[in-house]
C-alpha positions in Angstrom: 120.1 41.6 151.0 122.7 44.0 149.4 120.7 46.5 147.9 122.1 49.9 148.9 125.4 48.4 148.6 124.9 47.0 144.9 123.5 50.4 144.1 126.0 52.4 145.4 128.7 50.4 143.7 126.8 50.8 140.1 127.8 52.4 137.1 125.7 52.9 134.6 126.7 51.7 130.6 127.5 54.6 128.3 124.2 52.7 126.2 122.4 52.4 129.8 122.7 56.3 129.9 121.9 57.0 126.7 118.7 55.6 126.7 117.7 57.0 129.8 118.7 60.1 128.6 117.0 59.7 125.5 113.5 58.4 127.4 113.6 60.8 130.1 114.2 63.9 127.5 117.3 65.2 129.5 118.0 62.9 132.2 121.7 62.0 133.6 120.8 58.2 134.5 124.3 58.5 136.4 123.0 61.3 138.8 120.2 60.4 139.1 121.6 57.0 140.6 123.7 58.9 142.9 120.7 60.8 143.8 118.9 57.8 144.2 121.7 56.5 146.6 121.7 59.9 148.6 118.4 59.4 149.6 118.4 55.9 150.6 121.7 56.6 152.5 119.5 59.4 154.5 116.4 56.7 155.1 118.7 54.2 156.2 120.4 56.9 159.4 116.9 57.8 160.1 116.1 54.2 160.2 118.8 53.7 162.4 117.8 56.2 164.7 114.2 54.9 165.1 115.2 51.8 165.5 117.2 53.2 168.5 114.3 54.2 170.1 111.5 52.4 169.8 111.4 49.9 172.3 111.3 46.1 171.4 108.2 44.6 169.6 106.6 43.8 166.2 107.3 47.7 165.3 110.7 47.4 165.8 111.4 44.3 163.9 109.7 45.7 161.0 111.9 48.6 160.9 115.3 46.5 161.4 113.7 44.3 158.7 113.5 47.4 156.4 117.3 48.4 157.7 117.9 44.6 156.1 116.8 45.3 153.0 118.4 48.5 152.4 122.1 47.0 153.1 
């Protein structure tokens, strides 16, 4: 999956950020992507660094399968 990399590449519509402005009463739908991207980029490293040490087993497939789905 490409997830943090389709999000990071995204750029929101002028009408995309409009009406997110307009529903959220203020919001900046463009920072709050790169917000958004921010945080997952900070999950992801602290993934990776579990991942590091947690020794082999069902635990530490399910965190490289969460790694997966964050790419």
């Amino acid at each position: 999956m490409t997830t943090f990399s389709t999000l990071a590449a995204m750029q929101l519509l002028t009408a995309e950020k409009a009406a997110v402005q307009a529903a959220g009463g203020y919001e900046d739908g463009q920072g709050m992507l790169s917000a958004i991207n921010a945080t997952i980029a900070e999950v992801k490293l602290q993934l990776t660094v579990l991942a590091a040490n947690v020794p082999a087993g069902t635990n530490l497939t399910a965190i490289n399968a969460a790694l997966t789905a964050l790419a």
